[in-house]
C-alpha positions in Angstrom: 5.7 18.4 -0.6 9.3 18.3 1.6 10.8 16.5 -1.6 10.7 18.1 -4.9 9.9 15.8 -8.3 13.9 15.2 -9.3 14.5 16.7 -12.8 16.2 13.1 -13.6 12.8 11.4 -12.9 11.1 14.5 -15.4 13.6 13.7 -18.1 13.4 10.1 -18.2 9.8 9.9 -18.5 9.9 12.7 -21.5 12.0 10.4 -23.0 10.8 6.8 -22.3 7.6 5.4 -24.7 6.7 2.2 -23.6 6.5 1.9 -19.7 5.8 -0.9 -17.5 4.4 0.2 -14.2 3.9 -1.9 -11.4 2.6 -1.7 -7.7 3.2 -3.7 -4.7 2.0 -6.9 -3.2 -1.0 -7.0 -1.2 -2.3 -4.0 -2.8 -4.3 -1.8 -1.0 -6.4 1.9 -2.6 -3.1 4.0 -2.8 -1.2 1.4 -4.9 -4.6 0.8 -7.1 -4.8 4.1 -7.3 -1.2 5.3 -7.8 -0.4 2.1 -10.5 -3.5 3.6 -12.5 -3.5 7.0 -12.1 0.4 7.0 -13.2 -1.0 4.4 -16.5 -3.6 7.3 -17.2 -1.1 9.9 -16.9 1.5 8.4 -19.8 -0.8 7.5 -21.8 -2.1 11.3 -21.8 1.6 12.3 -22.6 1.3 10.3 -25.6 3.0 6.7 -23.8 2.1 3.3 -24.1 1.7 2.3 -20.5 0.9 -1.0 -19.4 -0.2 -1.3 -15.6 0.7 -5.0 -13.6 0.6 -6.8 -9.6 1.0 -9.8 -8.6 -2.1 -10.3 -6.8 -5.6 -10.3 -8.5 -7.9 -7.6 -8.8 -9.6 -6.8 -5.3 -13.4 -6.5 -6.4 -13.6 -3.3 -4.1 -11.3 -1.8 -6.9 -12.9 -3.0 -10.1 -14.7 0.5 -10.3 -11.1 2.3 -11.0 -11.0 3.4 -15.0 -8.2 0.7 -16.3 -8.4 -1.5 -13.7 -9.3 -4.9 -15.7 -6.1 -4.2 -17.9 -3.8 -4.9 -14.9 -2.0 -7.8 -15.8 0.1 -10.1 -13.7 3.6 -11.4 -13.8 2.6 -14.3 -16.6 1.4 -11.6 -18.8 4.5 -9.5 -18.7 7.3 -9.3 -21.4 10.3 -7.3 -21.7 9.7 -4.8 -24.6 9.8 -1.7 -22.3 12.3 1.3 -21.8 11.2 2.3 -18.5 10.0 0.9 -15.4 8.3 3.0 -12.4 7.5 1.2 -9.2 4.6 2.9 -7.5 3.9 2.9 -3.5 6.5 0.0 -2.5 9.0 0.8 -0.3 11.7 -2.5 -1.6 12.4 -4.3 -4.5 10.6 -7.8 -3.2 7.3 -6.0 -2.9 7.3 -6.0 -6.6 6.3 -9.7 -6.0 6.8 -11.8 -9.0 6.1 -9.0 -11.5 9.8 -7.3 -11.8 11.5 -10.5 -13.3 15.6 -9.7 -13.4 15.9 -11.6 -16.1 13.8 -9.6 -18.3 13.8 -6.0 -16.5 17.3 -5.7 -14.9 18.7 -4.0 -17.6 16.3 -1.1 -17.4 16.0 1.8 -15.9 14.1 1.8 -12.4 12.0 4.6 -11.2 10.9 4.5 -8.0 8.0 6.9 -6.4 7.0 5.9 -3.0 6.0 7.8 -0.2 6.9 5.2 3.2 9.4 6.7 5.3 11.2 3.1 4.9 11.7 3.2 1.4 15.2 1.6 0.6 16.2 3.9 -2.5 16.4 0.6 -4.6 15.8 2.9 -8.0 17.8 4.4 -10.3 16.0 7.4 -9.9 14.0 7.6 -6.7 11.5 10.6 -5.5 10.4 9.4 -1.9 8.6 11.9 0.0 7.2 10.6 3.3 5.6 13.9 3.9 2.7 13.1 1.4 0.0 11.1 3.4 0.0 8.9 -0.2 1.6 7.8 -3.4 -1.2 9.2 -5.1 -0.9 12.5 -3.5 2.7 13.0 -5.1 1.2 12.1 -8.8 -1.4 15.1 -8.5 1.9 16.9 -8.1 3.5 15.2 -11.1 0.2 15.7 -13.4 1.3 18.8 -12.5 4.8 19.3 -12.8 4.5 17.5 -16.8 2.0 19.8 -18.1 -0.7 17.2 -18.3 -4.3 18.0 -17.7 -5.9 16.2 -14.8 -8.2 14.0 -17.0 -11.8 12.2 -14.7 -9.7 9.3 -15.2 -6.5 10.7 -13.5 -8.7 12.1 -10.8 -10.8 9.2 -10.0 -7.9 7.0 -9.8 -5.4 9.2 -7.7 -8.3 10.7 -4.9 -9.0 7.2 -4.5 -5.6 6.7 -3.2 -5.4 9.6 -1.2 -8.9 9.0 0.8 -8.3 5.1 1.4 -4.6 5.5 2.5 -5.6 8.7 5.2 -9.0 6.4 5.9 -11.3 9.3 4.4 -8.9 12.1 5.7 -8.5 10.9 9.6 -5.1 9.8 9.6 -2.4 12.2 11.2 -0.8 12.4 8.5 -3.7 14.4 7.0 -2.3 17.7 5.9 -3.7 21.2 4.4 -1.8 19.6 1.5 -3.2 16.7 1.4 -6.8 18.4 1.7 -5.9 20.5 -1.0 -4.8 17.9 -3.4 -8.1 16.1 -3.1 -9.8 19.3 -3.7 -8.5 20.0 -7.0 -9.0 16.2 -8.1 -12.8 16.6 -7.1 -12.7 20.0 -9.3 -11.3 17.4 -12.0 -14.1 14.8 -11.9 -13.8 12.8 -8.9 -16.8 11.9 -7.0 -15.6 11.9 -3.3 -18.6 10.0 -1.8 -18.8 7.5 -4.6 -14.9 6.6 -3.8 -15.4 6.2 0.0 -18.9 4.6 -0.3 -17.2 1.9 -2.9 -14.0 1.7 -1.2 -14.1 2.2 3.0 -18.1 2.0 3.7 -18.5 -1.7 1.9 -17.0 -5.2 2.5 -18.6 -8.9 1.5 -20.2 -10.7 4.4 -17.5 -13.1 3.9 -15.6 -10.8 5.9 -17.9 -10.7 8.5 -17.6 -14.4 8.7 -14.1 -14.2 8.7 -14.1 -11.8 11.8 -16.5 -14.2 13.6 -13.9 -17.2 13.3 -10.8 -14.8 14.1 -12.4 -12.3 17.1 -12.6 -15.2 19.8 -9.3 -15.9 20.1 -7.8 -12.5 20.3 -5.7 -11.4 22.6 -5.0 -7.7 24.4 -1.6 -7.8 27.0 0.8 -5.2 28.1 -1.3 -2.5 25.8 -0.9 -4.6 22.5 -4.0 -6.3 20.7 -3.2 -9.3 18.2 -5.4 -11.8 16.6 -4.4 -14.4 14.1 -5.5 -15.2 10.3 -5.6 -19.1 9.6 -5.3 -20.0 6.0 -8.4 -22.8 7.6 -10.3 -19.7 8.5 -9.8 -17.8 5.5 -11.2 -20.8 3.5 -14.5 -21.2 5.6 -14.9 -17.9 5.5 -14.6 -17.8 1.7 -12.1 -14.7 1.7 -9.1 -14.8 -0.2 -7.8 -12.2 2.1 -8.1 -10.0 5.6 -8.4 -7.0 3.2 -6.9 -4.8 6.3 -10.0 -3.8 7.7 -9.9 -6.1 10.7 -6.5 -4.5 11.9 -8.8 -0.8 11.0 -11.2 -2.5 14.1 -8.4 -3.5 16.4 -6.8 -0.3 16.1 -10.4 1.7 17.4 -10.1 -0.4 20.5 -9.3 2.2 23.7 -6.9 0.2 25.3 -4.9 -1.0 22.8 -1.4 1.5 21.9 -0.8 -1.0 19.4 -2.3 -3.6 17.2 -1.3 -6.3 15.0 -3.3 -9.1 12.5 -1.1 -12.1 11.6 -2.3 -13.9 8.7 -1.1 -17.2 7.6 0.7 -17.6 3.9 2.0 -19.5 2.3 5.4 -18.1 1.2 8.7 -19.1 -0.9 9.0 -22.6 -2.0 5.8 -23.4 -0.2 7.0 -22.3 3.3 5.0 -21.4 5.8 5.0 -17.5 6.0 3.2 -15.0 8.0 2.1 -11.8 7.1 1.8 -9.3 9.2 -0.1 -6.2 10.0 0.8 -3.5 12.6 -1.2 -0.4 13.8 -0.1 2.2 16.3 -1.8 4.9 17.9 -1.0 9.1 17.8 2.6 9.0 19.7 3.6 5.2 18.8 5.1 4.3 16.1 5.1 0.7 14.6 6.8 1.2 11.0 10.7 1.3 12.8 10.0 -2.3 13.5 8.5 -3.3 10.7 11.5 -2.6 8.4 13.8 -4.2 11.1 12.1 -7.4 10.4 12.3 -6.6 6.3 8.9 -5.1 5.7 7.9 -0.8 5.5 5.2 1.5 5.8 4.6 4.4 8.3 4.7 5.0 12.0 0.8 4.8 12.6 0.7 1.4 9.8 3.3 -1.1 8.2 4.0 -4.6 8.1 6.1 -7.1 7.0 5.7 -10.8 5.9 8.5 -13.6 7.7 8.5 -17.0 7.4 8.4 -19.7 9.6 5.9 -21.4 11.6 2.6 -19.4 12.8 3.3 -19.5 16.6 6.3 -18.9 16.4 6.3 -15.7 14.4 3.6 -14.7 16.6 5.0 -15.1 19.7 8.1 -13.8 18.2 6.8 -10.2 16.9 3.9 -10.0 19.8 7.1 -9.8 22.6 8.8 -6.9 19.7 5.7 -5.5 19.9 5.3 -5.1 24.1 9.0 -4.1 24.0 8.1 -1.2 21.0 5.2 -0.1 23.4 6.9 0.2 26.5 9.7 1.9 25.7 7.5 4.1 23.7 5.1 4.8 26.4 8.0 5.5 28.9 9.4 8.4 26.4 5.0 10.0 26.5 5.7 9.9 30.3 
């Protein structure tokens, strides 16, 4: 841990009671993870904690202890003293959730561990050293005197395995190792979390990729494929759940790979979200947060708006630029 837990962030949780946590858009294992493990951990200190997202529950998550009690932005009022935003690296990937008009006044926490994180708190603790969000809350379980409850464990070692991919990431530290060792000492089963979480997908998925994988494309060392909203309704999945970027970034002679999924974004706009994976040596995150988005060197994204094509062909010829330059400084 390169960042220590600021003593500001310690003392406003002491002192805050009723807490409104909330995780990012398009949530993935460490902001499941993070969002409940933080809910578990207040409510151990004696806190009412109340755990909310935008999106609905992914099914792949139901398993997580608390995970039904996420509620969404309808469900939200504004009788809270505290808010912590868990895993998002900006305000908008609060979604709809964080409504000024209700939460504004309060104070902001944010813990986030994306080397793009934009400091939008009014305390922040970012430390892009841990390989998850979840990774800094076994720290914090820690830090408040809490015990590491099967709850707390469950919740933040399935953050930590789904964010490093079941420990094969880069970023996959003796610290990170270590983390996950004393949350399996708490409770966690290990194998259950990566069988329910990485080793298991619906075979709408698979129909998905069968509709997407003919029209990919691999130029210049960059892999793409695109997402249609058409596709994801024949396919019956609500989303690309990741995983198909996970595929494209296995492939040898791609440096770098991106999956472009069709939204639909503000006012119903057209939007595109997308998806970027790099290779050891590349790094992708720099230009996701120069189109708005975040995340890491080896995986970010963003979401822009605008017509399909044009967004692709847009980020695809940012992309070749990112990789050449980037291969010429391996050389």
């Amino acid at each position: 841990m390169n960042n220590p837990i600021p003593a500001e962030l310690v003392a406003l949780l002491e002192r805050s009671n009723r807490i409104l946590c909330i995780s990012h858009i398009n949530p993935d294992g460490d902001a499941y993870g993070s969002l409940l493990g933080m809910v578990w951990l207040l409510r151990t200190l004696g806190k009412q904690a109340t755990p909310a997202m935008t999106d609905p529950l992914l099914s792949e998550f139901e398993f997580l202890p608390g995970a039904t009690e996420i509620v969404d932005a309808r469900h939200v009022g504004a009788d809270y003293d505290l808010v912590i935003c868990l895993d998002a690296s900006s305000p908008d990937r609060m979604g709809d959730v964080f409504q000024p008009e209700l939460h504004a006044a309060l104070p902001l926490a944010v813990i986030d561990h994306h080397v793009t994180n934009t400091y939008f708190g009014d305390v922040n603790w970012v430390d892009p050293s841990c390989a998850a969000t979840a990774q800094m809350l076994t720290y914090l379980v820690e830090a408040l005197g809490a015990p590491t409850t099967g709850a707390i464990a469950e919740c933040l070692l399935t953050g930590i395995i789904t964010d490093t991919l079941s420990f094969r990431t880069s970023n996959t530290t003796p610290e990170v190792l270590e983390a996950a060792m004393r949350l399996q000492r708490a409770g966690a089963d290990l194998s259950m979390i990566v069988q329910r979480t990485l080793n298991r997908m619906p075979f709408s998925a698979l129909q998905l990729w069968s509709l997407v994988l003919p029209s990919v494309q691999l130029e210049d060392g960059v892999l793409w494929g695109v997402v249609t909203r058409d596709q994801l309704r024949d396919a019956g999945q609500p989303n690309d759940d990741s995983k198909l970027n996970s595929i494209f970034a296995t492939i040898i002679e791609a440096d770098i790979s991106a999956v472009f999924t069709e939204k639909i974004g503000k006012n119903g706009q057209p939007a595109v979200e997308c998806s970027f994976r790099a290779k050891p040596g590349f790094n992708v995150g720099d230009l996701a947060f120069a189109f708005g988005g975040g995340g890491h060197p080896p995986a970010s994204g963003c979401t822009l708006e605008g017509p399909t094509d044009q967004v692709v062909a847009r980020v695809v010829a940012a992309l070749k630029e990112t990789r050449r330059r980037q291969a010429l400084d391996l050389d």
